[in-house]
N, C-alpha and C positions, 0 to 999 in steps of 0.2 A: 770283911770287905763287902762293900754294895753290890746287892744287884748275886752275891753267892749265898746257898743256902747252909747255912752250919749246922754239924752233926750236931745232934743232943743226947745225952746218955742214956739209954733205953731205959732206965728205972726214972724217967721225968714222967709225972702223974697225967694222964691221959683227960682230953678237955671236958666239961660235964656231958651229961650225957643227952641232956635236952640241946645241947646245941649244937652233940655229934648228928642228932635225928635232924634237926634244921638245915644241914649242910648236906644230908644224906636227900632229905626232898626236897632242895633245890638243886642239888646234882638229878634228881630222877624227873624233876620237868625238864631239867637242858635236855635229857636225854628223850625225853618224848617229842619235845622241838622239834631236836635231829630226826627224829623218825618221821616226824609231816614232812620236813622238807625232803626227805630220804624216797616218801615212797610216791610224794604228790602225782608222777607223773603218771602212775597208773589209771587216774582220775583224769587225766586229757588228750588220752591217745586220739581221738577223733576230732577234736579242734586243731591239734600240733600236727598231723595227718594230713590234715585239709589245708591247713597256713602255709606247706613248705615241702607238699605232694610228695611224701616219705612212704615208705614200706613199712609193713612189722618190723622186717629184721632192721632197718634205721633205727627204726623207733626203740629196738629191743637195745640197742647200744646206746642210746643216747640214757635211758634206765637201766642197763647195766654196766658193763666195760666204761666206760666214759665215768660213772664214779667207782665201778669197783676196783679198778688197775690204782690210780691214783690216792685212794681211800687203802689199800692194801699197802703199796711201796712207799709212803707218805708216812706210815707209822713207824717204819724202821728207823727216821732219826727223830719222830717225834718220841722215840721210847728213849734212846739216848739223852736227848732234850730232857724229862721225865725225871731221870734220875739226879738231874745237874741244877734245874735250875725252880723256880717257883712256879706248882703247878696250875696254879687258880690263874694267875697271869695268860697260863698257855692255853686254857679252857677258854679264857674270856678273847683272847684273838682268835682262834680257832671257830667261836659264838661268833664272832664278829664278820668274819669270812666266808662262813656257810651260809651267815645270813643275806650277808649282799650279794653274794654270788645268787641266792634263789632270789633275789628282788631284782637283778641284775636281767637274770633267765626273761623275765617280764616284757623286758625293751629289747630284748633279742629280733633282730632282724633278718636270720638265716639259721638255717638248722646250725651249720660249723659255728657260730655266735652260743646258740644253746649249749651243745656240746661244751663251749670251753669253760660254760657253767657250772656244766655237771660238773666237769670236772674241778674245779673252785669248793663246790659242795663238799667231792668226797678230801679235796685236802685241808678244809677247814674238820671234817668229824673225825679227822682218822685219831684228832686227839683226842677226843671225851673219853670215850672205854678206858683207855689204860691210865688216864692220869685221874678218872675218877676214882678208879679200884685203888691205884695207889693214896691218895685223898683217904680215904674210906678207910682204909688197913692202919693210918697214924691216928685216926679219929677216935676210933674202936678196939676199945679192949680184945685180946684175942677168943676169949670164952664167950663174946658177944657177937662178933663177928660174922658167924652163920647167917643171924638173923640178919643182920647188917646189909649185908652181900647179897640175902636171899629178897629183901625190900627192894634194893637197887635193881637186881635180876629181873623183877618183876616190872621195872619200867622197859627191858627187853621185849619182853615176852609179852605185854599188851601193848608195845609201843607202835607196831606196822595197826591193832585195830584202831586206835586212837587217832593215828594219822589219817588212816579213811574215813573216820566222823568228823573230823576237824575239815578234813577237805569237803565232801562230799557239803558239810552246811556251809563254810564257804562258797562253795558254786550256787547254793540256795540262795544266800543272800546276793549276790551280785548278780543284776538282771542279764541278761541272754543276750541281748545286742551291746551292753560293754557301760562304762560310763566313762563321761568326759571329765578329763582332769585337768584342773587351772599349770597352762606352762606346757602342756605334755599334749591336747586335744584325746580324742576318743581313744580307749584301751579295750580291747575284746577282753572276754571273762575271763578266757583260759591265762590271760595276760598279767589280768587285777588276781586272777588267784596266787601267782607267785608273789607278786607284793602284799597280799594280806599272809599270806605264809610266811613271809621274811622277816615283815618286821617285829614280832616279840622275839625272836630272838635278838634283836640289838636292844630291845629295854629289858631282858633277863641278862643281860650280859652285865648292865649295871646292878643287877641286884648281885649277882656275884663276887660283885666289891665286898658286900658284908661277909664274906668268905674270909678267916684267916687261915694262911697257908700254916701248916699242922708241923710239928717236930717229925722227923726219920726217924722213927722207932728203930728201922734196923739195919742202922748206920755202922754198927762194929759187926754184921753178917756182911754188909757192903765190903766193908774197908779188909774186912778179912779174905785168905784164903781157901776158905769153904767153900765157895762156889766150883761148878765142876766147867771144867772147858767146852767148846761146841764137839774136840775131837773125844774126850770122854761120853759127851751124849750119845754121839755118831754111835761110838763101838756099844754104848747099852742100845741104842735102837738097831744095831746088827744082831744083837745077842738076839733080840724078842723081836724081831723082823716079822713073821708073821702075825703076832698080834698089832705091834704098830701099824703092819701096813693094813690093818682092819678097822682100830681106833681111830687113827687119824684120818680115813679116810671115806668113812663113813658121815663125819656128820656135814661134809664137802656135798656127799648125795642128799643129804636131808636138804643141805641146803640149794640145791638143784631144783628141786621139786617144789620145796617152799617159797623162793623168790619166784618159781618161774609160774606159781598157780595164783602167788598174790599179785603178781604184775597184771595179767590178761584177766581176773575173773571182774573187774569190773566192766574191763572191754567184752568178755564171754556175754555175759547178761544182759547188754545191749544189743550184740549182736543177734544173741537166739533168742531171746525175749521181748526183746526192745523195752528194758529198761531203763532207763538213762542212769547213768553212772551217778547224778547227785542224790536219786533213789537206793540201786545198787551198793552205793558207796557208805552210805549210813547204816546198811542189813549188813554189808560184810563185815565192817568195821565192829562192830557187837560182836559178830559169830568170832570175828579174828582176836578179838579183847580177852572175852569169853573161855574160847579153846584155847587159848595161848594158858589164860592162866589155869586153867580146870588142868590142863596136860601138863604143866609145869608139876604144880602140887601132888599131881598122880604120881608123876615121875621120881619126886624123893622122896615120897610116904613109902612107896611100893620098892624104892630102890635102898632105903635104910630097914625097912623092916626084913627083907632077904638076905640083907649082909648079916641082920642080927640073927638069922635063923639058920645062916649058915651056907645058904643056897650057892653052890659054886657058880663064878661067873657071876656074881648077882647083878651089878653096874650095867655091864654090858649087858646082861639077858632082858633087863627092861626096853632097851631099844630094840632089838629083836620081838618084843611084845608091839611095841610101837608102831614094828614096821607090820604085823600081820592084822595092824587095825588100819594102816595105811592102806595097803598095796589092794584090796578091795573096793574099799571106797574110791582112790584116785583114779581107779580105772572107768568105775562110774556115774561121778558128779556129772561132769560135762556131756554124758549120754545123757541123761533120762529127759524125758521131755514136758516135767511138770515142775514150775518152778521152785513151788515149796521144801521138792523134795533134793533138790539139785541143790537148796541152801542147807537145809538137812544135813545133807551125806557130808558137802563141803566142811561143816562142823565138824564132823566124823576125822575126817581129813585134816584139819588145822591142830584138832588136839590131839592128834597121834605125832603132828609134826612136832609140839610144843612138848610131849614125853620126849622124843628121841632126842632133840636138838638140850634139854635137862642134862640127859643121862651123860651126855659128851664129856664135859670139864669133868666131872667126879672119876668116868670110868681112867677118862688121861689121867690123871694125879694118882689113881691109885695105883698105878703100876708102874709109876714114876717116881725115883728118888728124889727127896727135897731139895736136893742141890739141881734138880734139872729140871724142875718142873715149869719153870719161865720158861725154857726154851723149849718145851716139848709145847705148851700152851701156844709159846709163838708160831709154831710151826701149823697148830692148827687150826687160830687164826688164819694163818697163811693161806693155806688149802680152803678154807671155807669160803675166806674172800672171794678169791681167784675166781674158785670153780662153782659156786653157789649162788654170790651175789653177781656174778658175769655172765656165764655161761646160761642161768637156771632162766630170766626173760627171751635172752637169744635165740635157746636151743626150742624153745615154741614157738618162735619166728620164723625160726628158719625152715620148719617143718611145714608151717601156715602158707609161707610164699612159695617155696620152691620142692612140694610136695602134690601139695593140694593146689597150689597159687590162683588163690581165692579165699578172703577174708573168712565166706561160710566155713571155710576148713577147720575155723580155730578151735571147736569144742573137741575135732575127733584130733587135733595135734595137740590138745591138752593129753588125751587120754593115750595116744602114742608115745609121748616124752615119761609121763610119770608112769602109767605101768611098765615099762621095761629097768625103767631108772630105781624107782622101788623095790622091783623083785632083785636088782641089785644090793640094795642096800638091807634085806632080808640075808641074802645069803653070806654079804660081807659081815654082818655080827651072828648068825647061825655058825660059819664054820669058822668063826674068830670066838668061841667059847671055849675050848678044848685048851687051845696056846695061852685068850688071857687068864684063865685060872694056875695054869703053870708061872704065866709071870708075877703071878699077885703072889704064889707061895713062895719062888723064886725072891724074892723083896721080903719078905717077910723073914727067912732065914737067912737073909744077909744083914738085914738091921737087927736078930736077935743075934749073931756076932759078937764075940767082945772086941770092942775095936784096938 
């Protein structure tokens, strides 16, 4: 029937392998797209500030909440969608949406105008993540997979530096008083930046025509009753209640800290340096490319070779290492007062973010049965949205205005928010080692079991 996807028999021979890798890097530029248009506004707090005489904390919601609420609750029936119908289809309007909505942002004539943007943005991306992974897992042989998974990850993980070099030459090239556009008259920079940001995502959205939507590998795990209920998850997440509420809830703090240092550090460095952010924005976007991936690679060289040595707790003890390379540093990038060294530390800081924020998925799955590891994964998605990509800009807003309330405050509301928030996220995988090595062995003797 048109327009339905039909089961295929999971023994149908998997597509070559050069043109699983071709479908694999053009899924990982959509996905670095998403990331310029994702993080662009960190690069215009001071023109968008001035155009519609806004606070941090506006400003901190029109870059968080405003796409993370709608980017988080958006994917719950784009996952449903996912499993029903053609995924390359739902990529390519989802392309399509994020991207007018950021060219949209451009002609915006009032901050509530932006806002309805953002939010446009986060409900065009909320599909890429899951409908690429699901793409990826029919493309790819299971023994291949790793890599597979671990190439695409990697557009994650360098995707916020790439969006601040991409922006940052953006504002280079577009001169400082605006240019005038045939139909439309004069556009300020901050304005032409959303439309030079929007548009290749509507000419990649055509190149994802050359995308064929992939057979369901596993289409008879689907149709069967294997899977386990939300109320089977519930009572294994009571059983290991402590360890879950440690897993999941941990890399929600990573991501606290991580959105809320990449939001402000190019506003940071203008303000105590006076660097302007299309300077700024080109050094952090390296340092953030850089540490993303150095801390990734750290994170499962060091997290596979512990599991093979035995190390209890291994998963989790890596981020535990992550946080004690963190909570140092974050407390003193934004002190020092030499700017070298404040890019330095920051390094310090992004790749300790980029180990913990690794160790996440592995440490969940492994203490997860295969029947439940989507919904243990959804849920920490869930948490991570909500409270990372929302709360992690605002909660240095809101310290900025209504603590200090004055802009100069923002280096020591950086180091307010992330040292306390840190030394949280230390103690949550510190005394979340004891419970997850019980539930990793706990799992282990129930699937050596004869069933």
């Amino acid at each position: 029937m048109r327009g339905q996807v039909q089961a295929t028999p999971v023994e149908a021979p998997y597509p070559p392998s050069r043109y699983a890798w071709y479908v694999i890097g053009v899924l990982f530029v959509a996905t670095l797209l998403s990331q310029l248009d994702r993080q662009l506004p960190a690069l215009l707090v001071r023109p968008i500030r001035a155009e519609f005489g806004i606070s941090d904390t506006a400003f901190s919601f029109l870059q968080g909440y405003a796409f993370a609420l709608f980017y988080t609750f958006a994917g719950l029936p784009f996952g449903w969608l996912i499993d029903r119908t053609v995924r390359r289809n739902l990529i390519i309007v989802g392309m399509v949406l994020w991207s007018l909505m950021t060219v949209l942002s451009g002609f915006a004539q009032s901050y509530e105008q932006l806002v309805m943007s953002r939010m446009g943005v986060g409900i065009g991306e909320a599909v890429l993540a899951p409908a690429a992974y699901s793409i990826i897992a029919d493309y790819v042989a299971p023994e291949r997979r790793g890599r597979a998974f671990s190439v695409y990850y990697l557009a994650l993980a360098i995707g916020s530096g790439a969006s601040l070099i991409l922006g940052a030459l953006i504002a280079r090239i577009v001169p400082d008083a605006g240019l005038s556009l045939p139909g439309v008259g004069l556009m300020s920079q901050w304005r032409l930046t959303f439309l030079i940001a929007g548009a290749p995502g509507l000419l990649l959205a055509l190149l994802l025509l050359t995308i064929r939507e992939p057979v369901r590998r596993d289409a008879a795990v689907l149709l069967s009753k294997a899977g386990a209920s939300w109320g089977d998850f519930l009572s294994h997440l009571k059983r290991h209640l402590a360890t879950y509420s440690r897993v999941l809830t941990y890399p929600g703090v990573v991501a606290v800290v991580g959105y809320g240092t990449l939001a402000w550090a190019p506003t940071f460095f203008d303000r105590r340096f006076d660097i302007p952010t299309k300077t700024s924005g080109l050094i952090i976007g390296v340092l953030v490319a850089a540490g993303g991936l150095t801390g990734t690679l750290i994170s499962g060289w060091i997290s596979d070779r512990w599991t093979a040595k035995g190390v209890p707790a291994a998963r989790l003890r890596v981020a535990m290492l992550a946080w004690l390379l963190v909570l140092p540093t974050v407390c003193a990038w934004s002190l020092v007062g030499i700017p070298w060294l404040s890019f330095a530390l920051l390094t310090v800081v992004i790749t300790g973010f980029g180990m913990a924020q690794a160790a996440a998925p592995t440490a969940v799955q492994e203490i997860t049965p295969n029947r439940m590891r989507g919904k243990a994964v959804a849920v920490y998605l869930l948490i991570g949205g909500l409270v990372g990509i929302g709360f992690g800009p605002m909660s240095i807003a809101l310290v900025t205005d209504h603590v200090f309330k004055n802009d100069a405050g923002l280096p020591y509301a950086l180091a307010m928010v992330g040292g306390p928030i840190s030394l949280l996220g230390l103690w949550l995988t510190w005394s979340g080692l004891k419970p997850y090595q019980r539930a990793v062995e706990t799992l282990k003797a129930e699937a050596a079991r004869p069933s």
